[in-house]
C-alpha positions, 0 to 999 in steps of 0.5 A, a space after each residue: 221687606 214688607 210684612 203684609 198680614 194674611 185673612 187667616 180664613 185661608 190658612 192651613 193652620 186656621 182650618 187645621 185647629 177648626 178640624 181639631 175643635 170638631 174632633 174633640 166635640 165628636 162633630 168629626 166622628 161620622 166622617 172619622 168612621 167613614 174613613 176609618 170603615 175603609 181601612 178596617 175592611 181592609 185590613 180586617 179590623 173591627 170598624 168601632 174599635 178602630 174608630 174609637 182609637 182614631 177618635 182618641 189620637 187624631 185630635 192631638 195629632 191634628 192639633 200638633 199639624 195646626 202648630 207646626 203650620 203656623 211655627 215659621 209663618 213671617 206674616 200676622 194673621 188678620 181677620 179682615 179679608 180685604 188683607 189679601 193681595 
């Protein structure tokens, strides 16, 4: 079985860890309030309460996604996008 490796600008895991980083130099918390905005009406929470927890839990949560994405993969990464096929 040949192993070919995979551009990991395609990935789920790659895209996973970048919403991570983004989330955890509070890039994300715009998009995360807006989301979250819905819910809290919703359910009658209060939007910058909701938000600030979301925006303490979602990065580990997102970081565990982008490592379980990866956890069985049976081809390497590369960053050469010539690499798919």
């Amino acid at each position: 079985m040949e192993r070919n490796p995979i551009f990991i600008g395609i990935t789920r895991s790659f895209w996973s860890f970048m919403a991570t980083a983004a989330l955890i130099m509070d890039m994300g918390e715009p998009v995360i309030r807006a989301l979250v905005s819905v819910g809290a009406f919703a359910f009658g929470y209060d939007v910058d309460d909701a938000t600030a927890r979301t925006m303490e839990i979602l990065p580990l949560v997102t970081l565990a996604f982008a490592m379980q994405q990866r956890s069985g993969a049976a081809r390497p990464y590369t960053a050469d996008p010539r690499a798919l096929k």
